[in-house]
C-alpha positions in Angstrom: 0.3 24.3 -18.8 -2.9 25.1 -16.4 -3.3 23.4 -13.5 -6.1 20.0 -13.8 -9.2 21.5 -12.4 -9.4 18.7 -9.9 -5.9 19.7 -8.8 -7.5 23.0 -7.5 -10.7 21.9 -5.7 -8.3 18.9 -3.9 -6.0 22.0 -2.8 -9.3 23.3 -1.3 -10.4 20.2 0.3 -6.6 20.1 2.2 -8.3 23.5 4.0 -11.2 21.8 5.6 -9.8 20.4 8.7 -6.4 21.8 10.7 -5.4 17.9 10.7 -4.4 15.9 8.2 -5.1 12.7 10.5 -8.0 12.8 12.9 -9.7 9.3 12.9 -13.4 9.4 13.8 -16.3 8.2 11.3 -18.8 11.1 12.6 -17.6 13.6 9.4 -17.9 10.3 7.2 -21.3 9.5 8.0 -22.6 13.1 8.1 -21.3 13.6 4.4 -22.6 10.4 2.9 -25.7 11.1 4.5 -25.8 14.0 2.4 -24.7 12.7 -0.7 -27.3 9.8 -0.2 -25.4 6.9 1.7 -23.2 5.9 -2.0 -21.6 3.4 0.1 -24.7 1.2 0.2 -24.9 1.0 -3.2 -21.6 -0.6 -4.5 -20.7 -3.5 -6.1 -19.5 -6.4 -3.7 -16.9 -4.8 -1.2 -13.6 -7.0 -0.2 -12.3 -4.3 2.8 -8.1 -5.0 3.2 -6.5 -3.6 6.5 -2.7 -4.3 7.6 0.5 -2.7 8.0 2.5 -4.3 5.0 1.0 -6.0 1.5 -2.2 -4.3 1.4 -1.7 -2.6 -1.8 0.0 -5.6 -3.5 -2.9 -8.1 -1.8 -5.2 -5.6 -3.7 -3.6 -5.8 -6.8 -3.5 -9.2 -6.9 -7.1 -9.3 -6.0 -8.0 -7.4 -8.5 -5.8 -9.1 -11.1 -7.7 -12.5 -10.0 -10.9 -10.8 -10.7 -10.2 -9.9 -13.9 -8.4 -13.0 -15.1 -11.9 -14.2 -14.1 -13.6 -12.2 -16.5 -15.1 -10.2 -13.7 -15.0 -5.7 -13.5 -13.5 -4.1 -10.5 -13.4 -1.0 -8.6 -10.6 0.2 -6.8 -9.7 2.6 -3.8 -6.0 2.9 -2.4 -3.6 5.5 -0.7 -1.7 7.2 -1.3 -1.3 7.5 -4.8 2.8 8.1 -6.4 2.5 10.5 -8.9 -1.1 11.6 -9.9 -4.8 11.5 -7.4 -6.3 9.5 -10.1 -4.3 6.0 -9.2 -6.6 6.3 -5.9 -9.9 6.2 -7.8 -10.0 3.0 -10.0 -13.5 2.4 -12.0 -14.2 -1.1 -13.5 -10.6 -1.5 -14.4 -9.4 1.9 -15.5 -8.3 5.1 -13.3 -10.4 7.8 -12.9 -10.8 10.7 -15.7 -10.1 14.1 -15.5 -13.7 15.4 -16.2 -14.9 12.3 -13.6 -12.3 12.9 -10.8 -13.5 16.5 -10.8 -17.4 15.9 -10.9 -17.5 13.7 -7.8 -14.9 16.3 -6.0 -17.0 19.4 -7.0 -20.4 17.2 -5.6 -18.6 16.5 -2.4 -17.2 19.9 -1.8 -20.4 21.4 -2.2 -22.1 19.0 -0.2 -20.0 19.2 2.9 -20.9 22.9 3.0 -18.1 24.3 4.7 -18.4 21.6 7.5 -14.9 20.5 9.3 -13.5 17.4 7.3 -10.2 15.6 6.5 -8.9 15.8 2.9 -8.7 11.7 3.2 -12.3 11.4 4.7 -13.8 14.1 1.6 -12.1 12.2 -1.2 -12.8 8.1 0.3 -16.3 10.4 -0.3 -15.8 10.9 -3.7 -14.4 7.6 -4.6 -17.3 6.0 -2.7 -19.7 8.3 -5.1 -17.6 7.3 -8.2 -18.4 3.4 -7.2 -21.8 3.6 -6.8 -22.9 5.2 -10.4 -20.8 2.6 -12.2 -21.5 -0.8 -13.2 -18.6 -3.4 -11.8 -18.3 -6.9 -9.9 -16.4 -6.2 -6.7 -15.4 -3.4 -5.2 -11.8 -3.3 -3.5 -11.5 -0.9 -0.3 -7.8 -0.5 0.9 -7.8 1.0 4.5 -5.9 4.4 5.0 -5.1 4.3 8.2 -5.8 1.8 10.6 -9.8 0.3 10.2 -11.9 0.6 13.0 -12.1 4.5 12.5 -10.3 4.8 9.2 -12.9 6.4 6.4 -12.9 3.3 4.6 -14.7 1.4 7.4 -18.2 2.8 6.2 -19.5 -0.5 4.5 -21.8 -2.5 6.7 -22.0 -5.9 4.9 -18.7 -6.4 2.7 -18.2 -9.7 0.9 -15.1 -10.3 2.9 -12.3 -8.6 4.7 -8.9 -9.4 4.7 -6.2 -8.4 7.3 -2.9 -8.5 6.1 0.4 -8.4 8.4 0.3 -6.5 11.2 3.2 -4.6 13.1 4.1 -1.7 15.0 3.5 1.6 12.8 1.6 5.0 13.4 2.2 4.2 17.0 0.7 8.1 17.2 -2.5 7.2 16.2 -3.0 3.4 16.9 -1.3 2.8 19.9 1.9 1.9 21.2 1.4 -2.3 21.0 0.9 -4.8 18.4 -2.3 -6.1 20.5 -3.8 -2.7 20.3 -2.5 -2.2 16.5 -4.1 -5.7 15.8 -7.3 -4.2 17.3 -8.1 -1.5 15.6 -6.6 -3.0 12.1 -9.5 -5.7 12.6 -12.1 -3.4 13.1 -12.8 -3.6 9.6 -14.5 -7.3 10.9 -18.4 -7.3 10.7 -20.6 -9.7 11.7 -20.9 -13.2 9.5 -18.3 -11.9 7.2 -15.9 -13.9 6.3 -12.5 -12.2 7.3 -8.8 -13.6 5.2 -5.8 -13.2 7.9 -2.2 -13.3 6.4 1.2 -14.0 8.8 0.8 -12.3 12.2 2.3 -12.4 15.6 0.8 -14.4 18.1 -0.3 -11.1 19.9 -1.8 -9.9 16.9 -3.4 -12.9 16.1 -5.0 -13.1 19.4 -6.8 -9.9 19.1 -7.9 -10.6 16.0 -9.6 -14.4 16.4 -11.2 -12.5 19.5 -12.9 -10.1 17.6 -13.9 -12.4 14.8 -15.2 -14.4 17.4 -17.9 -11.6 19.0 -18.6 -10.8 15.4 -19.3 -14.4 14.4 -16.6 -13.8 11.6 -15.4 -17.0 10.1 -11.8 -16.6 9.7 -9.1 -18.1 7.5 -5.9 -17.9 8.9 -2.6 -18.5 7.3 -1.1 -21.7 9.5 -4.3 -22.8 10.2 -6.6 -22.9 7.4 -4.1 -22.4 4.6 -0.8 -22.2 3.5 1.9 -20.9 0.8 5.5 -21.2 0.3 8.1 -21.4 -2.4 9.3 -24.6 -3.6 11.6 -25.6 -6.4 11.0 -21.7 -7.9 7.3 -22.7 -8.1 4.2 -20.8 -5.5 2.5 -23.6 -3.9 -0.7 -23.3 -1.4 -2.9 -25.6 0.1 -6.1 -25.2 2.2 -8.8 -27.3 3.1 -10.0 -27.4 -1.0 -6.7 -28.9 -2.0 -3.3 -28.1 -3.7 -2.2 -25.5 -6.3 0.8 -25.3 -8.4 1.4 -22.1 -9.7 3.8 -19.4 -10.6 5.8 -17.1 -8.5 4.4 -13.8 -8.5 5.3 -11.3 -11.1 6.0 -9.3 -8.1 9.3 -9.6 -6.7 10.4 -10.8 -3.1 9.9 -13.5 -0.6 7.2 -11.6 0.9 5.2 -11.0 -2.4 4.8 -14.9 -1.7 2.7 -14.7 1.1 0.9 -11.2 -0.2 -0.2 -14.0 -3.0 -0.9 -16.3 -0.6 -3.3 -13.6 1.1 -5.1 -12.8 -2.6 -5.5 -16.9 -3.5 -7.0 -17.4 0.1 -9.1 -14.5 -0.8 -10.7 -15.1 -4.0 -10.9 -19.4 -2.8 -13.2 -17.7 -0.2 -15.3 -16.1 -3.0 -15.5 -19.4 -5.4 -12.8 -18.1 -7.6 -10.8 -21.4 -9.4 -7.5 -22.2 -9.8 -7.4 -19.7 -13.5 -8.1 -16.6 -11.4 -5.4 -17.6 -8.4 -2.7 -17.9 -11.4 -4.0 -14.7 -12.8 -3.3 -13.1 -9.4 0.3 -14.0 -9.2 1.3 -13.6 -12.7 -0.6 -10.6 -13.6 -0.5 -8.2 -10.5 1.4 -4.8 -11.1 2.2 -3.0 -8.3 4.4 0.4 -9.1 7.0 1.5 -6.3 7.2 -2.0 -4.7 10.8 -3.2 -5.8 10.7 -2.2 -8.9 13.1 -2.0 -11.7 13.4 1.4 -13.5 14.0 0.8 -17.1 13.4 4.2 -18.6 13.4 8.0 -17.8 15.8 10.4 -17.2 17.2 9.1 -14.1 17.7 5.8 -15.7 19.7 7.2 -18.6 21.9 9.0 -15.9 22.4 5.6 -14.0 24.3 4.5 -16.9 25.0 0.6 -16.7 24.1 0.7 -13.1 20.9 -1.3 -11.9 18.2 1.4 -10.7 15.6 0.0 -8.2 12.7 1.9 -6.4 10.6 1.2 -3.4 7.8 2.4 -1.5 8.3 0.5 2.2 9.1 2.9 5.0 8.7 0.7 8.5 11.0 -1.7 10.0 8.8 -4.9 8.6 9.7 -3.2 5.2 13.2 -2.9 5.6 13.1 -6.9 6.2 11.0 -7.5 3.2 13.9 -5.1 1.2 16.6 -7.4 2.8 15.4 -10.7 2.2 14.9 -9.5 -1.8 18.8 -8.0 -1.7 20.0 -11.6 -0.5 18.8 -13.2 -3.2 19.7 -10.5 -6.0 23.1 -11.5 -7.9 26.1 -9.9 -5.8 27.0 -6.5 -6.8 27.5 -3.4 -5.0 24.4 -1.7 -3.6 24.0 1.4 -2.4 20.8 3.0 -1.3 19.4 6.9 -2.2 17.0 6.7 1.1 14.6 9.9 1.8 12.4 9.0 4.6 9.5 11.4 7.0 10.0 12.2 10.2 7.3 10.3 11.6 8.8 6.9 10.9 11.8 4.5 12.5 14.5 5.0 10.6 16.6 3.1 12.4 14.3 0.4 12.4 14.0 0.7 8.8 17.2 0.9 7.9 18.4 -1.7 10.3 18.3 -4.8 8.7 19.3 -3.2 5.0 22.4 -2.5 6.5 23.6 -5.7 6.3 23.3 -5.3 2.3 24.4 -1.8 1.7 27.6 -0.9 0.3 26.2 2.9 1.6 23.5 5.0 2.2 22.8 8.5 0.0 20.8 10.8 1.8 18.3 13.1 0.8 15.1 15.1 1.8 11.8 14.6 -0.1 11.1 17.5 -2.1 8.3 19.7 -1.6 7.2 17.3 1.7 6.9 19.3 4.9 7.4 16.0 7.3 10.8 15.5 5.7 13.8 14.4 7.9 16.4 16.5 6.9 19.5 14.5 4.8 21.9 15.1 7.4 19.4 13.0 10.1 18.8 10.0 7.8 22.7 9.8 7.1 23.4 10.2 10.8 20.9 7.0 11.3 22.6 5.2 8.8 26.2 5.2 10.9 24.2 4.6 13.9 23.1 1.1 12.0 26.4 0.2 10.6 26.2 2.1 7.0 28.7 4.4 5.9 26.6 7.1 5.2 26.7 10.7 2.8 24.3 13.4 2.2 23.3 14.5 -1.5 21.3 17.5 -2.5 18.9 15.4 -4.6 18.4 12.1 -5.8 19.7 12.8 -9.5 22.8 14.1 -7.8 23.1 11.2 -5.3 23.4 8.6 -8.6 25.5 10.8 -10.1 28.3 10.2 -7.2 27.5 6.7 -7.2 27.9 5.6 -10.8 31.4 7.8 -11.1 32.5 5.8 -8.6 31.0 2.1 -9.1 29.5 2.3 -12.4 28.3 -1.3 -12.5 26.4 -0.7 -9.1 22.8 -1.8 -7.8 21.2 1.8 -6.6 17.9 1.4 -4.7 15.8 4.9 -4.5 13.8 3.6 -1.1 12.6 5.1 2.3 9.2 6.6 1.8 6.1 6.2 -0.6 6.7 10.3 -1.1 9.8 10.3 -2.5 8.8 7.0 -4.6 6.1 9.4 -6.1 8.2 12.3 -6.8 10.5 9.8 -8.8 7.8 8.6 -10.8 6.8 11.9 -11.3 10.0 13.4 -12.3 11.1 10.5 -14.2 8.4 9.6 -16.4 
């Protein structure tokens, strides 16, 4: 089978810059100039920063717009198993023939110039949004916000910041205060800005900066509120009471992700129709997610086969909280993570639920830790800890011993992909 033509110019486009991450808008601005400023031409933008939930905030945006009746546009990172989950138009991902239109344009436009394969492509989605008809445009940040490539859009409808916490120290610094800054740099003047759970360091930096930028806010414990009660969401703000279902995504912190989305699209005019739509139709792949068919499920057997995405220590919470209140069964995790991330941290508070850890590298991924590091992290937390060659191998060992057991696939977006990919 050839390889998708937009397969080979994206393998281009990774030669442009000797960096995979170097945040600056100056290549952003200098190719959209070129390609005519697309990014002032799109349908009403809602900008989402944050460490954890922005891409299940999006998707329950998104499903909240279209309960609504309304056409959206969609842009997150990374994608699992194919480029074209990045690239959402009006409700359906990219095509082939479309995908590889707006790369070719953008590749030829940049002329050679130094540019990051994630600043070239936000390029191409940006030039994808603006020839299509849609309502709302959805921006998920890649990195950070003040200088992340997303951050491009001078008047959005609204931007949201969802929980902040201590990731890519490298990049953005080595406190929440100064994470918190540049996550709310996506804040722009009179724009209403959506701010989920935060520490109160985090929160301070942000109400300062919505407070030079005139930026009304709407902050969860202030201005509105969500919780479970009696297995029913319910939130509250200053426009009253709603009643609705718990999210079809699972885990106590999917709760509040909803409660980001509802805040969101009350800010917009949206009723209480589109804030049910948001919890009850939202998909989100890789986030806690039951496995119910492939390969790999087959070879699970009778045991339960989970996957997820999370990779920081605020993750590894989220994980926990969900394993508490899962019936009581034996799990075991198959846990790949990149070098670049806490593992300990991570796998700290999972330790608490894990009958063991499985350890593996991430195929094909440079930044892998090696198996033996991530199962040498795992003792250090408490875990009793192996290494397997591969994930299919690593469920093999665990359903011939417990064949009843709970197996969660988890430590890196990566290795969620190259599940999906291989198990579809």
């Amino acid at each position: 089978m050839s390889q998708p033509t937009s397969d080979i110019i994206l393998d281009r486009m990774m030669a442009l810059h000797p960096k995979i991450i170097d945040l600056t808008l100056d290549r952003m601005l200098r190719l959209l100039e070129a390609l005519g400023n697309p990014q002032d031409s799109l349908p009403p933008v809602i900008h989402i920063a944050g460490t954890n939930g922005k891409g299940s905030t999006q998707a329950m945006i998104r499903a909240g717009l279209e309960a609504a009746g309304k056409t959206v546009h969609a842009y997150t990172s990374p994608h699992l198993a194919r480029f074209h989950e990045r690239i959402r138009l009006a409700g359906e991902l990219i095509s082939e023939d479309a995908l590889t239109a707006v790369l070719d344009e953008c590749y030829a436009a940049n002329g050679g110039e130094n540019i990051t394969y994630f600043e070239i492509t936000t390029c191409a989605a940006l030039l994808a949004f603006s020839r299509s008809p849609a309502d709302y445009t959805l921006l998920e940040v890649g990195l950070g916000g003040r200088l992340d490539a997303t951050n491009v859009i001078a008047q959005p409808a609204a931007t949201v910041i969802t929980p902040v916490d201590l990731d890519h120290q490298q990049f953005l610094g080595d406190t929440l205060a100064e994470i918190a800054g540049e996550k709310a740099g996506i804040i722009k003047r009179r724009v209403p800005c959506i701010v989920g759970p935060q520490q109160e360091a985090g929160l301070e930096v942000i109400e300062a900066i919505a407070a030079r930028n005139m930026a009304k806010l709407s902050v969860y414990g202030q201005h509105w509120q969500v919780s479970r009660e009696a297995g029913r969401l319910i939130y509250q703000d200053e426009q009253g009471l709603l009643d609705l279902p718990l999210p079809a995504l699972p885990g106590l912190h999917q709760v509040q992700n909803a409660g980001g989305a509802i805040a969101t699209l009350r800010a917009l005019g949206f009723d209480a129709a589109a804030c049910e739509g948001a919890v009850t139709d939202a998909q989100w792949p890789a986030r806690m997610q039951r496995l119910k068919t492939g390969p790999l499920v087959e070879a699970a057997g009778q045991a339960e086969l989970w996957l997820d995405g999370g990779h920081n220590p605020a993750a590894g919470h989220a994980i926990a909280a969900l394993l508490a209140e899962l019936p009581k069964v034996p799990t075991y995790l198959v846990c790949g993570m990149l070098n670049t991330k806490d593992i300990e941290g991570y796998l700290r508070p999972l330790a608490l639920h894990a009958t063991a850890l499985n350890a593996v590298s991430i195929p094909g991924e440079a930044a892998t830790l090696p198996a033996a590091v991530t199962a040498d992290a795992a003792r250090k937390v408490g875990m009793q800890a192996s290494e397997a060659a591969d994930v299919a191998t690593a469920i093999a060992d665990i359903v011939a011993m417990t064949p009843h057991a709970r197996i969660l696939i988890c430590g890196s977006l990566y290795l969620a992909g190259n599940i999906l990919r291989s198990n579809g």
